[in-house]
DRENDO-1510 file (C-alpha; in Angstrom, 1 decimal, always signed):
<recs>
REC; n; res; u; v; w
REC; 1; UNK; +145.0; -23.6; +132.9 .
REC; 2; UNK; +145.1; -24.0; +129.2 .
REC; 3; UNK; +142.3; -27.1; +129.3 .
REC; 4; UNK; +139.9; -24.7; +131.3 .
REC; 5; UNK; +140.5; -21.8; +128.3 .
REC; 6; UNK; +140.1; -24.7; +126.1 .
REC; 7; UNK; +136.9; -25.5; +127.4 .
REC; 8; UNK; +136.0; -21.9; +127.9 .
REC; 9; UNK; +136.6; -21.7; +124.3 .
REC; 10; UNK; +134.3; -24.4; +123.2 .
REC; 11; UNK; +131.8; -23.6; +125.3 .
REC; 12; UNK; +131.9; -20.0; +123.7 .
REC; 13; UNK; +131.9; -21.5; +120.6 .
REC; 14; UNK; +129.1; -23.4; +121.3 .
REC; 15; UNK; +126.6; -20.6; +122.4 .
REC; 16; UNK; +128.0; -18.6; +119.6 .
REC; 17; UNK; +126.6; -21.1; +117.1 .
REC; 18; UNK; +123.5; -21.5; +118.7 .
REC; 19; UNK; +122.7; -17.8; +118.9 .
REC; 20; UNK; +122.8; -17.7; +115.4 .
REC; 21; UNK; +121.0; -20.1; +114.8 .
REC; 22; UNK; +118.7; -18.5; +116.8 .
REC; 23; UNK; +118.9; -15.6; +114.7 .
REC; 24; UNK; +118.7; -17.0; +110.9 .
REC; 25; UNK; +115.6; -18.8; +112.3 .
REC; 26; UNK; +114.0; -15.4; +112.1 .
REC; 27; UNK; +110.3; -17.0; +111.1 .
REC; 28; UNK; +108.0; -19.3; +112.8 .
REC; 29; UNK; +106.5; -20.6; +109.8 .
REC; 30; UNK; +107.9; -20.0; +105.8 .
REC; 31; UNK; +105.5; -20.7; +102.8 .
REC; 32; UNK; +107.6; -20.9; +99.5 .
REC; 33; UNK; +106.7; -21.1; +96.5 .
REC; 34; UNK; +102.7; -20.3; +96.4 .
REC; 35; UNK; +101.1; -18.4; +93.6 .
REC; 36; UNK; +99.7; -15.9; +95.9 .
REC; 37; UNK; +96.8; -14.2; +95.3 .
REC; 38; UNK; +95.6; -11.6; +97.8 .
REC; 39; UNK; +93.5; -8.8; +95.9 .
REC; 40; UNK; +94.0; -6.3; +98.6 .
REC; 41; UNK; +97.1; -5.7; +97.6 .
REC; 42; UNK; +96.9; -6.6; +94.3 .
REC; 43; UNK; +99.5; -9.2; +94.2 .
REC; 44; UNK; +98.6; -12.1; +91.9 .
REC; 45; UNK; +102.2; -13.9; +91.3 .
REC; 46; UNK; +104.8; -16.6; +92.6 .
REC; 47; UNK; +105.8; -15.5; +96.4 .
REC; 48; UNK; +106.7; -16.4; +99.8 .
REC; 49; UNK; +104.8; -15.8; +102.9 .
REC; 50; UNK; +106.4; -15.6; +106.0 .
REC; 51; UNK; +105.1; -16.0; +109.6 .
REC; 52; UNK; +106.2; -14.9; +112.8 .
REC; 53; UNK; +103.6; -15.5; +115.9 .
REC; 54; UNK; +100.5; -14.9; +114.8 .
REC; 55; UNK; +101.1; -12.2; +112.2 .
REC; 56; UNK; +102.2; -11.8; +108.4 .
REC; 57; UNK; +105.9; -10.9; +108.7 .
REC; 58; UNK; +107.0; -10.7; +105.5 .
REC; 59; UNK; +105.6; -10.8; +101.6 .
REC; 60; UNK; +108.7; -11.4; +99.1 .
REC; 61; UNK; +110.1; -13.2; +96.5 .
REC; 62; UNK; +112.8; -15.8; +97.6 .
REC; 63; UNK; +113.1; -15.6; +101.5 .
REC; 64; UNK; +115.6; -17.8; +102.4 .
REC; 65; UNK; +114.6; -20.8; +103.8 .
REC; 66; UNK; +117.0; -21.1; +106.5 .
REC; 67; UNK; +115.2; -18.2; +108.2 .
REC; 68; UNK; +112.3; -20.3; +109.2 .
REC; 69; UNK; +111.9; -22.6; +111.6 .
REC; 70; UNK; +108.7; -24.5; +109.8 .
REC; 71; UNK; +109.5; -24.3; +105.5 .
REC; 72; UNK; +106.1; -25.4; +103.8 .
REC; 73; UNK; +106.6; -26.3; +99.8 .
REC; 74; UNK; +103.4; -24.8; +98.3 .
REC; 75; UNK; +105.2; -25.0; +95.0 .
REC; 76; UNK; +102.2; -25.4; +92.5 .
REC; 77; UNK; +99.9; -24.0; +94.7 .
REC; 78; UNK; +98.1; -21.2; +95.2 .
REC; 79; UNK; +98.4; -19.3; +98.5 .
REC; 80; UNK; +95.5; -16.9; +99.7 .
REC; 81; UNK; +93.9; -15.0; +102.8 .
REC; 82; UNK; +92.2; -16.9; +104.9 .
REC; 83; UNK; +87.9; -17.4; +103.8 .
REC; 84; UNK; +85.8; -15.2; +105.3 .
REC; 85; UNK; +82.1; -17.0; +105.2 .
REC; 86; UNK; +79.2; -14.2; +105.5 .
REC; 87; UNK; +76.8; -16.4; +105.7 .
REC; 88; UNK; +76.6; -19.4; +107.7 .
REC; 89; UNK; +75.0; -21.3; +110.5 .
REC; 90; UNK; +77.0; -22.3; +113.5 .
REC; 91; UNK; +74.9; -21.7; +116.9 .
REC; 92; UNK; +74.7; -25.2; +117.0 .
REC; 93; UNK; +72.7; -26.8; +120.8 .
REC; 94; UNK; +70.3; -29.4; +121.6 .
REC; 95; UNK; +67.2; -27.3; +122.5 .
REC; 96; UNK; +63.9; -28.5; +120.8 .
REC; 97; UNK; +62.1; -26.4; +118.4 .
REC; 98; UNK; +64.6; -24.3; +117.9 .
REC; 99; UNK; +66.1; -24.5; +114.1 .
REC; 100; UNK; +69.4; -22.1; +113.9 .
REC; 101; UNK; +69.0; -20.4; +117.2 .
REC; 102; UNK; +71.0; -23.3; +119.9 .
REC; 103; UNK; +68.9; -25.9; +117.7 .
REC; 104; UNK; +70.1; -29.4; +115.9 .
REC; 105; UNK; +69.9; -27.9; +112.5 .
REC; 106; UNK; +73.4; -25.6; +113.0 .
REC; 107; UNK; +76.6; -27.1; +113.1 .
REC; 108; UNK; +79.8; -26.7; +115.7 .
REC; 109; UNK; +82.0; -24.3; +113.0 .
REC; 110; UNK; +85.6; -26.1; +113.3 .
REC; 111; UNK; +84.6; -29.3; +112.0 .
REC; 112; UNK; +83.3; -27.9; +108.5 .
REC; 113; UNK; +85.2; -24.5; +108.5 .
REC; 114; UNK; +89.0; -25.2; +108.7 .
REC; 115; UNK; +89.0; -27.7; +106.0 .
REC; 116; UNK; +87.6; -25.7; +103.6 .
REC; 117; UNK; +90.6; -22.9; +104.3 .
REC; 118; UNK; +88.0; -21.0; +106.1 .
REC; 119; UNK; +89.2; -19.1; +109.1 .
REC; 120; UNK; +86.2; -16.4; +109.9 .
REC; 121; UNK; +82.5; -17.6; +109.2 .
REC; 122; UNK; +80.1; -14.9; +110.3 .
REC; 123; UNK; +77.1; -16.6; +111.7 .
REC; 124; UNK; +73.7; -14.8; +110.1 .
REC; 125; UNK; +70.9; -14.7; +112.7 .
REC; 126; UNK; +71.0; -17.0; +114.8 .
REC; 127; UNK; +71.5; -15.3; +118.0 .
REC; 128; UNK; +69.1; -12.3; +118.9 .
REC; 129; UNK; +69.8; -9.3; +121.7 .
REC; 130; UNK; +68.4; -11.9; +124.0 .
REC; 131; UNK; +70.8; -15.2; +123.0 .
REC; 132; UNK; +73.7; -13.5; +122.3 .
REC; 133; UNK; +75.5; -14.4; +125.8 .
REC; 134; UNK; +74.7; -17.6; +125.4 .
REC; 135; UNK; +76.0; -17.8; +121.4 .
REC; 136; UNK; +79.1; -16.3; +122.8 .
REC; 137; UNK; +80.2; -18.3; +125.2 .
REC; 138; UNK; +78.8; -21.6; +123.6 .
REC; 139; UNK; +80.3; -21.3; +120.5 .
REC; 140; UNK; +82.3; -17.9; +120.2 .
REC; 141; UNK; +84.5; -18.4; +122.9 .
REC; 142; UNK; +85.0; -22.0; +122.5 .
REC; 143; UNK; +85.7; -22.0; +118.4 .
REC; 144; UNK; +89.0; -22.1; +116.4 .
REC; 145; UNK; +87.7; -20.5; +114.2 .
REC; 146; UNK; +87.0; -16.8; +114.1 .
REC; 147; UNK; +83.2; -16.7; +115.0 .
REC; 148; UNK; +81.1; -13.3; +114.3 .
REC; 149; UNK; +77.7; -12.8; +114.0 .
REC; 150; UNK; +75.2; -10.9; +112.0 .
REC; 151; UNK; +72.2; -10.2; +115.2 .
REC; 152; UNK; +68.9; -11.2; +113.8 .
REC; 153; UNK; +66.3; -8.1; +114.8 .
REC; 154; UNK; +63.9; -10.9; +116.7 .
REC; 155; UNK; +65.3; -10.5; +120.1 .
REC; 156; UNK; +64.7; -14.7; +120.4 .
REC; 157; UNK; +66.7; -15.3; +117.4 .
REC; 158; UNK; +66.5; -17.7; +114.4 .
REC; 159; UNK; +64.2; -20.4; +116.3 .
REC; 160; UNK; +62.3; -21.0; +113.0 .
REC; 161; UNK; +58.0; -21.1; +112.9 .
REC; 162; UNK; +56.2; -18.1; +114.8 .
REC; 163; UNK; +58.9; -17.3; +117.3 .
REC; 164; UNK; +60.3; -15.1; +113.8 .
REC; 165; UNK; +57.2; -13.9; +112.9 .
REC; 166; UNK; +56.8; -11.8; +116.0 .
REC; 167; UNK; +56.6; -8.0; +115.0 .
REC; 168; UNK; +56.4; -7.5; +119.0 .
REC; 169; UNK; +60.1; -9.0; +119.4 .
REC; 170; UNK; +61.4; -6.8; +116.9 .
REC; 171; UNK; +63.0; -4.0; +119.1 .
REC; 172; UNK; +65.8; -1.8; +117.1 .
REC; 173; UNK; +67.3; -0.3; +120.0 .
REC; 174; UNK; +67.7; -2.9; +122.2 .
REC; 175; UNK; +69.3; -4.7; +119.1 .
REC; 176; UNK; +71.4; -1.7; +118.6 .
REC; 177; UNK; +72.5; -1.5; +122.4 .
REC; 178; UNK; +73.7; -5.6; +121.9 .
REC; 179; UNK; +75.7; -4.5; +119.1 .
REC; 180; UNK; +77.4; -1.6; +120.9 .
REC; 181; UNK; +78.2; -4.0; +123.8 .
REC; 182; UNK; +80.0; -6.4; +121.9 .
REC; 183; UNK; +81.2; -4.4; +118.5 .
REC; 184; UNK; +84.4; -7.2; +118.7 .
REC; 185; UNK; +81.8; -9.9; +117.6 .
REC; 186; UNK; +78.9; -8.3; +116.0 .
REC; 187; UNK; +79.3; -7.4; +112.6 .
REC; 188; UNK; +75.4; -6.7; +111.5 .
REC; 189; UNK; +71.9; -7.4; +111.4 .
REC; 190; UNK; +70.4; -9.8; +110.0 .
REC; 191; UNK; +66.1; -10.3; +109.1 .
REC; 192; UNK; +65.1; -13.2; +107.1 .
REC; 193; UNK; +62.0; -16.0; +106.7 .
REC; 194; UNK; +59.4; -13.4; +107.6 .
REC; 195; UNK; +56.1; -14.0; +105.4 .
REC; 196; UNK; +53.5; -11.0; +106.5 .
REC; 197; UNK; +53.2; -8.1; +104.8 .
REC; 198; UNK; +54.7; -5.7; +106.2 .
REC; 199; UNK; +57.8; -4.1; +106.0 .
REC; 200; UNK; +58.4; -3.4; +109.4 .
REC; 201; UNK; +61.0; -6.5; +110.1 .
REC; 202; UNK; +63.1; -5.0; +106.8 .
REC; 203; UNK; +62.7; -1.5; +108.6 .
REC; 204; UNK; +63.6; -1.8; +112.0 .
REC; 205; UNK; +66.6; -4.1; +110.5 .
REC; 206; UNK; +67.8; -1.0; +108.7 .
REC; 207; UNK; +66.7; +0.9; +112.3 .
REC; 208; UNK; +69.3; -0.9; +114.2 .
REC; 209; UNK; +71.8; -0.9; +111.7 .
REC; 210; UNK; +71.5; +2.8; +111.5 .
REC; 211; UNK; +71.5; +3.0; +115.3 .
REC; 212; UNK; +74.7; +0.9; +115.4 .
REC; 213; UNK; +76.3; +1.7; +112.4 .
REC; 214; UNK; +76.5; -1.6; +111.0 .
REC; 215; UNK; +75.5; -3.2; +107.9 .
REC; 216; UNK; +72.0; -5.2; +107.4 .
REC; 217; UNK; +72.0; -8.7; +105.9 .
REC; 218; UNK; +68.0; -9.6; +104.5 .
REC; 219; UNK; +66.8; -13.2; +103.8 .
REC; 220; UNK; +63.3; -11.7; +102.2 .
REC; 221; UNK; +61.3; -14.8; +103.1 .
REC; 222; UNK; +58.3; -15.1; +102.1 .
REC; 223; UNK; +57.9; -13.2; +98.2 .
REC; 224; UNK; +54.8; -11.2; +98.5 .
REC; 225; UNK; +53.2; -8.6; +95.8 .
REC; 226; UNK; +52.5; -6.2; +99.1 .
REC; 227; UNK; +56.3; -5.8; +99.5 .
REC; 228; UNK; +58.3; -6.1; +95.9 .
REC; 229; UNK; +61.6; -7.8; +95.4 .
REC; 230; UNK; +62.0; -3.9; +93.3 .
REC; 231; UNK; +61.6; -1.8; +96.3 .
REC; 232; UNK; +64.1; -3.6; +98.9 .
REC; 233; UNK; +66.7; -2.9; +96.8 .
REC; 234; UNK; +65.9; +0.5; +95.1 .
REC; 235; UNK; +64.4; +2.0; +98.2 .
REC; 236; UNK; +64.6; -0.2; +101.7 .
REC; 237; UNK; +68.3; -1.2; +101.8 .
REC; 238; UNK; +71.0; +1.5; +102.0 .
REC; 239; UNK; +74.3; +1.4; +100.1 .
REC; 240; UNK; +76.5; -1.4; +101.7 .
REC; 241; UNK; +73.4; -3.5; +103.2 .
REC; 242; UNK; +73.4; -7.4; +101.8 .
REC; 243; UNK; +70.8; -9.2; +100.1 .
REC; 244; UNK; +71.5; -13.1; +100.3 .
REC; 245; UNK; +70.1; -15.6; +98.2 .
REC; 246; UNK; +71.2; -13.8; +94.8 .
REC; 247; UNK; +70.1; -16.6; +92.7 .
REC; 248; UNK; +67.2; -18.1; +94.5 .
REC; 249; UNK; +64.6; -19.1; +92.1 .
REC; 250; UNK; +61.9; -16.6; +93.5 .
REC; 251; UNK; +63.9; -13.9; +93.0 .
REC; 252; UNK; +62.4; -11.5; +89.9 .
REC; 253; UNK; +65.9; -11.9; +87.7 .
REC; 254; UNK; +65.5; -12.7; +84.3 .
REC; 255; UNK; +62.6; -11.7; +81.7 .
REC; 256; UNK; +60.3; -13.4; +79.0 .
REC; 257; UNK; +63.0; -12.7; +76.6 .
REC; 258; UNK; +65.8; -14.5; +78.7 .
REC; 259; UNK; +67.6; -11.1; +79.4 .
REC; 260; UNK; +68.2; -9.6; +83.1 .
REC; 261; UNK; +66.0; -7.3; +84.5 .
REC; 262; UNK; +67.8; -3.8; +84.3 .
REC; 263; UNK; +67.2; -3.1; +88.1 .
REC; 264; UNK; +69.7; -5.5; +89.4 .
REC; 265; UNK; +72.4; -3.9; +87.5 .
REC; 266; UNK; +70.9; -0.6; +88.9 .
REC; 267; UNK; +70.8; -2.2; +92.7 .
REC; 268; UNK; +74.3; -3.2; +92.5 .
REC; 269; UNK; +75.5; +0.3; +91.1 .
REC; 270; UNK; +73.8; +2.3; +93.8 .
REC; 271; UNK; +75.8; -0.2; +96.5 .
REC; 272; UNK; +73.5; -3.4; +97.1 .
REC; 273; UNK; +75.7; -5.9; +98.3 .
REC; 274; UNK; +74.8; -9.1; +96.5 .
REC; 275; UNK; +76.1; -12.1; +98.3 .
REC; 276; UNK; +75.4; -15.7; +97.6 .
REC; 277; UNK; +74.2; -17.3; +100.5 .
REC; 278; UNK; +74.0; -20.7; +98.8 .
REC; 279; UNK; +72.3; -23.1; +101.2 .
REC; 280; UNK; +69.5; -25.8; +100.9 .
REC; 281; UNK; +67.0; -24.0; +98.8 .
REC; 282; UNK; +68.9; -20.6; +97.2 .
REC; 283; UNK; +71.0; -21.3; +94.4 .
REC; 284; UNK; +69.3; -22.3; +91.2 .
REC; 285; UNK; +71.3; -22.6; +87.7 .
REC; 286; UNK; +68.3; -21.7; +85.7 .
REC; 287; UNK; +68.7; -18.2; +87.5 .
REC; 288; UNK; +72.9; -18.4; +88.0 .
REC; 289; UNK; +73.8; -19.8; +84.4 .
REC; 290; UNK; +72.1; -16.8; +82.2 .
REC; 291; UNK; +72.7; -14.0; +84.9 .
REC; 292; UNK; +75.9; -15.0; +84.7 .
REC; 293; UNK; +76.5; -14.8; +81.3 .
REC; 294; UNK; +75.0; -11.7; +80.9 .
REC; 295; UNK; +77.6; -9.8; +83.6 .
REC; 296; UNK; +75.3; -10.2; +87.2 .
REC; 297; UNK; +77.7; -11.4; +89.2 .
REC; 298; UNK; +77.7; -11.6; +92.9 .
REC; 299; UNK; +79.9; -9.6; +95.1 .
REC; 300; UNK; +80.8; -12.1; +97.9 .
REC; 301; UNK; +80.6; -16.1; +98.1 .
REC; 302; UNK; +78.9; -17.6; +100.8 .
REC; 303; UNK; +77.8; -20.9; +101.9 .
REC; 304; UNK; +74.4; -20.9; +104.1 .
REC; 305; UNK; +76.3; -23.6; +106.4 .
REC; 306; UNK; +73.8; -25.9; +107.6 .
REC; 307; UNK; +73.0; -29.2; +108.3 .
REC; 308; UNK; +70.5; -29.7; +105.3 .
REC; 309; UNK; +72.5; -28.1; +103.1 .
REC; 310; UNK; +75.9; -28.8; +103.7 .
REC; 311; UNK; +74.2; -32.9; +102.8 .
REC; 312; UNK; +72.7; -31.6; +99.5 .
REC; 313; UNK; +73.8; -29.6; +96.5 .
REC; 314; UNK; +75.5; -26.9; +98.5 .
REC; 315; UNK; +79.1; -29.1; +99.8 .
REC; 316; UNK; +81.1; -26.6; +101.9 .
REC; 317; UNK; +82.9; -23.0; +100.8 .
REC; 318; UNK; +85.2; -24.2; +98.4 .
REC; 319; UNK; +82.8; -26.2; +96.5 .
REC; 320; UNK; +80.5; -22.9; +95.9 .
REC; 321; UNK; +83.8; -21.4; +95.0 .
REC; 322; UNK; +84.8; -23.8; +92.5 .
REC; 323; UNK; +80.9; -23.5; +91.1 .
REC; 324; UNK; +81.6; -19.9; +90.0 .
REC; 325; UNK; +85.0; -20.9; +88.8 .
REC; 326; UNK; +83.2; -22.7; +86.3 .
REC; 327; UNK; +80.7; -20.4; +85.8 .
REC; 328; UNK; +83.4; -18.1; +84.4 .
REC; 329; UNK; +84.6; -16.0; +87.3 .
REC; 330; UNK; +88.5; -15.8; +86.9 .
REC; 331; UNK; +90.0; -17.1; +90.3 .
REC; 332; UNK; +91.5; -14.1; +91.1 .
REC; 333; UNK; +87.8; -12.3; +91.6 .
REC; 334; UNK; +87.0; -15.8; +93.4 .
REC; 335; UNK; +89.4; -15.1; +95.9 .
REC; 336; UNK; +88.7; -11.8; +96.3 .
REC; 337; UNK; +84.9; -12.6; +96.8 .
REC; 338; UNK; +85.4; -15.0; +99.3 .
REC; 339; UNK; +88.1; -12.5; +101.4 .
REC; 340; UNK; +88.2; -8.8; +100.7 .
REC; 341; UNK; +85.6; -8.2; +99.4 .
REC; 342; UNK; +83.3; -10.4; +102.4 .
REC; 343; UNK; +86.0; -8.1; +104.9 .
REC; 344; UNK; +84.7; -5.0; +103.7 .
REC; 345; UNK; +81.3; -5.6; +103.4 .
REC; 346; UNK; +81.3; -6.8; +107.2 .
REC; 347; UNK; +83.9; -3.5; +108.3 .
REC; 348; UNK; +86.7; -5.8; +109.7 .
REC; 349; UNK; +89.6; -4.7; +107.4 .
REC; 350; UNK; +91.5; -5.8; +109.4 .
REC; 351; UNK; +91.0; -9.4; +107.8 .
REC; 352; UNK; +91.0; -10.9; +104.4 .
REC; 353; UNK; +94.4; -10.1; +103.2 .
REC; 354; UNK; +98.0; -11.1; +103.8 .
REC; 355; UNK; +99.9; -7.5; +104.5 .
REC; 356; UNK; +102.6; -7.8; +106.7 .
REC; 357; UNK; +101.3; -7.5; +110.6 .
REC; 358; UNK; +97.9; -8.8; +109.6 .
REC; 359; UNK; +96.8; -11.6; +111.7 .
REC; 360; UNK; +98.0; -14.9; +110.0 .
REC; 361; UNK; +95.1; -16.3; +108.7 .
REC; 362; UNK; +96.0; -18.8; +105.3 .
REC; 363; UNK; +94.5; -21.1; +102.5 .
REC; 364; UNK; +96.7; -22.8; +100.9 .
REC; 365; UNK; +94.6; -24.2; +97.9 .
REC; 366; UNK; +95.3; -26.5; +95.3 .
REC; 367; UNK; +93.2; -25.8; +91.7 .
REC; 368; UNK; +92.6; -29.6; +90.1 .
REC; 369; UNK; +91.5; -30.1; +86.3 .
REC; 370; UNK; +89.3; -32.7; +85.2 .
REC; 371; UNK; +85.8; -33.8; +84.9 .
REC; 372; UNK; +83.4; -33.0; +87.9 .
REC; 373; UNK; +80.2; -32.3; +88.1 .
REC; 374; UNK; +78.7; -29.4; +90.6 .
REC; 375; UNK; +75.2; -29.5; +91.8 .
REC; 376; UNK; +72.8; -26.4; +92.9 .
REC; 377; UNK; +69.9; -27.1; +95.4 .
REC; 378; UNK; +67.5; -28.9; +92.7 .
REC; 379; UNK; +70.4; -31.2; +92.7 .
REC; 380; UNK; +70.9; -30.3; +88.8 .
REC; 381; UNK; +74.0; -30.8; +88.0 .
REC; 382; UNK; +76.2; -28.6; +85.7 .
REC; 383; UNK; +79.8; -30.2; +84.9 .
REC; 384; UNK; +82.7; -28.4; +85.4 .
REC; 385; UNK; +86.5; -29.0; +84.4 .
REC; 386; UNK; +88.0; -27.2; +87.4 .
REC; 387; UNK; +88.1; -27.9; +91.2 .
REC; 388; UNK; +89.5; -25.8; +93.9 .
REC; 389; UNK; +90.6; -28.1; +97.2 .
REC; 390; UNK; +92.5; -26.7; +100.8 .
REC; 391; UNK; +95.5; -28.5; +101.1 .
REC; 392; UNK; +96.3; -26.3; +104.4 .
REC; 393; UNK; +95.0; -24.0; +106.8 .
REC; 394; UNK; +96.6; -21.5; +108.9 .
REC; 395; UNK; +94.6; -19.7; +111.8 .
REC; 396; UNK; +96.5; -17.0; +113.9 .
REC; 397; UNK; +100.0; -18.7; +112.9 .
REC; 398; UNK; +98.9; -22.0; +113.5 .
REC; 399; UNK; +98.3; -24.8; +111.3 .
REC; 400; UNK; +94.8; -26.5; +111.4 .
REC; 401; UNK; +94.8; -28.5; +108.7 .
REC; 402; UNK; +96.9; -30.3; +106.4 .
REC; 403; UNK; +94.8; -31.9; +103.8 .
REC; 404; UNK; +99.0; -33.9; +102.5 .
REC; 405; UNK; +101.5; -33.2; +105.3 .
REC; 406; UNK; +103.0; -30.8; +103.8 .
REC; 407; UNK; +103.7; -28.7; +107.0 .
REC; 408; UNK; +105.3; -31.8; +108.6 .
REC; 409; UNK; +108.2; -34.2; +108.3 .
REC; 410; UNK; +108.6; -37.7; +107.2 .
REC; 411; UNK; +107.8; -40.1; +110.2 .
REC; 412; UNK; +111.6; -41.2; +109.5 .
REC; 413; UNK; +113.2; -38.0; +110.3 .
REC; 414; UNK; +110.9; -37.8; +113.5 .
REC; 415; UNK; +112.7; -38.0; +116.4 .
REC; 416; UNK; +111.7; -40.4; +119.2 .
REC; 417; UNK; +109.6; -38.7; +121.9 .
REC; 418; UNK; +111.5; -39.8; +125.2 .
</recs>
C-alpha cells in the first residue's frame, strides 16, 4: 500500500513539474535584447519581442527568458517589422515574349525576399484582370512570402513591347471588378512604360482606382512634352497615389542653378506618394545626392526586383536601404520607409509594425561600419561608411532565415535524432 502511494506520489509530482513547465514556457519564440525600432508605435529603444503562434504577444522590457520556448540573443542588434517591398517583380514563368507578366525577366520572391528581412513584396504590374488567376496560384499561393499585387490597367499585363501600348486593353471596370474579387491580394493599380501621348493609360489607372478604392502606382514611361512630368503630379494623381522612379534621371528635379524645382515639394505636400522604385535604370546620384541634401526625400524604399537589376547597381532591399542611410536619412525614418509608411500607402495596416496580436513578421538587422561603396544604376559609385545586413527573418512566427544561427543551438547540445 505505501509503495503504490509512493508511486502515486511521484507520478503526481512528475506531471506537476511538467505542467509548469508547460506554463513558464508561455512564448513560442523570445527576442531579447534588440534595439527595436517600429515607428508605428514609436518605440525606438532596447526591448524584447515575444512570439506566440503566429502573432506579436508581447512588447516589454526584460521578459523572462524562461517563458520562451525558442530565446534569440539580438543583443546589439536592431529588431524591426518585417519589409514591406512596393515595388517589385515576382510573376516569374517561362512563356516567351513576355518580360514581367509569367516571363524570364521576374524572379520566384522567396529566394531574394527573406534574406533581405523582407516578408511582403507587392508585385507592381505584372498581372492584369486577365492573368491574375494564373499570378495567384503560380506564385501567390505557392510563396513564403506575403505576395500582393498592384493590377497593371492592360488587361494582358506587363508583357513588355506593344502588348502595353494597347489603349484598347485598357478597361477600368473590368480592372476594378478583379480588384473587388480578390481585395485580400490586390492592393492597387499600377500603369507604367507607355510612350504615346495620351493620357488616357494615367486616367483610366486613376478610373479603376477610383472604382475600387485603391491606390494607383505610375511608372510614366516614356517622358513626353504632350503630357508633363508637372501635370501628373499637380493635377492627374490624387492624394495617396505613388509615383515610382523618384530619382530617375528623366525626371524634371533639379534647375540650372542646382536647386529643386519647387513643385516637388508642392507634389509631396498635397499627398503624392514618392516611392523609390530603384531598379535597373531609376536611381541616379546626380538626381538623389543634391535632392537630398536639399530636404526631397522619398516616402517609401523600394527595390524594382528584377532579374537585370537585382545583377546591377540595385543589390536587394537592404542594400537600397543602406544607400539612403548614407545619404543622411536617420535609420529610424529608414525603417519606417521601408514598413509603415509602405503599409499605409498600400491600406494593409494591418502590417508593418510589431503591436501585440499583429501577425509576426520580423527583421532582425545588424547595422556594420566601415568602408563600402554603393552603386546607383550608371554603376557610379558613392562610398558609404554604414551597411545594414538581415541576420534573421521571421514570417508568421516562423523563422526563414538565419544569416549566424542565432535562433538555433550548438550542434553539441543537439540531441540525436533516433
Amino acid at each position: 500500500m505505501q509503495r503504490t502511494i509512493s508511486i502515486a506520489l511521484s507520478c503526481f509530482i512528475f506531471l506537476l513539474a511538467g505542467a509548469i513547465t508547460v506554463m513558464a514556457q508561455t512564448y513560442d519564440i523570445l527576442i531579447k535584447g534588440g534595439h527595436v525600432i517600429d515607428p508605428r508605435n514609436e518605440i525606438n529603444q532596447v526591448m524584447d519581442v515575444a512570439i506566440s503562434g503566429d502573432q506579436i504577444a508581447r512588447v516589454a522590457t526584460n521578459i523572462p527568458a524562461d517563458q520562451a520556448e525558442t530565446v534569440i540573443d539580438a543583443s546589439g542588434l536592431y529588431v524591426t517589422p518585417g519589409l514591406i517591398d512596393i515595388h517589385a517583380h515576382v510573376f516569374y514563368g517561362t512563356e516567351d515574349n513576355s518580360y514581367l507578366s509569367n516571363g524570364f525577366s521576374a524572379v520566384p520572391p522567396d529566394g531574394f525576399t527573406l534574406r533581405v528581412g523582407v516578408t511582403t513584396v507587392v508585385d507592381a504590374g505584372g498581372a492584369g484582370w486577365r492573368s491574375f488567376p494564373q499570378f495567384k496560384s503560380q506564385v501567390i499561393d505557392r510563396s513564403r512570402t506575403r505576395v500582393l499585387s498592384l493590377l497593371n490597367i492592360v488587361g494582358h499585363g506587363m508583357k513588355g513591347g506593344p502588348v502595353e501600348q494597347d489603349l484598347n486593353d485598357m478597361d477600368p471596370k473590368l480592372t476594378a471588378m478583379r480588384v473587388q474579387q480578390f481585395r485580400d491580394y490586390i492592393v492597387g493599380i499600377k500603369t507604367a512604360h507607355y510612350r504615346g501621348p495620351e493620357w488616357d493609360p494615367v486616367d483610366r489607372a486613376v478610373q479603376a482606382g477610383e472604382l475600387a478604392d485603391v491606390p494607383v502606382m505610375v511608372d510614366f514611361g516614356t517622358f513626353r512634352p504632350e503630357r508633363p512630368f508637372q501635370e501628373l503630379v499637380l493635377k492627374h494623381l490624387r492624394p495617396g497615389d505613388i509615383y515610382t522612379h523618384t530619382y530617375l534621371n528623366r525626371v524634371p528635379m533639379i534647375d540650372e542653378s542646382g536647386k529643386v524645382y519647387a513643385y516637388l515639394f508642392e507634389a509631396q505636400k498635397r499627398g503624392i506618394i514618392f516611392d523609390v522604385g530603384h531598379g535597373s535604370g531609376s536611381f541616379w546620384y546626380r538626381q538623389a545626392v543634391p535632392a537630398t541634401e536639399q530636404g526631397f526625400w522619398p516616402n517609401s524604399i523600394s527595390t524594382d526586383l528584377h532579374t537585370s537589376s537585382m545583377v546591377g547597381g540595385m543589390k536587394d532591399m537592404i542594400n537600397v536601404m543602406s544607400k539612403f542611410l548614407n545619404l543622411g536619412m536617420p535609420l529610424e525614418e529608414v525603417i519606417l520607409k521601408s514598413t509603415w509608411n509602405p503599409a499605409r500607402f498600400i491600406k494593409r495596416t494591418d502590417l508593418g509594425h510589431l503591436s501585440e496580436g499583429a501577425v509576426a513578421d520580423v527583421a532582425v538587422l545588424s547595422l556594420h561600419t566601415g568602408n563600402f561603396g554603393f552603386l546607383d544604376v550608371r554603376l557610379g559609385k558613392r562610398p558609404g561608411d554604414r551597411k545594414l545586413e538581415c541576420e534573421l527573418t521571421i514570417r508568421g512566427g516562423r523563422v526563414v532565415w538565419d544569416l549566424n544561427g542565432i535562433s538555433r543551438p550548438l550542434w553539441q547540445d543537439m540531441q540525436i535524432d533516433p
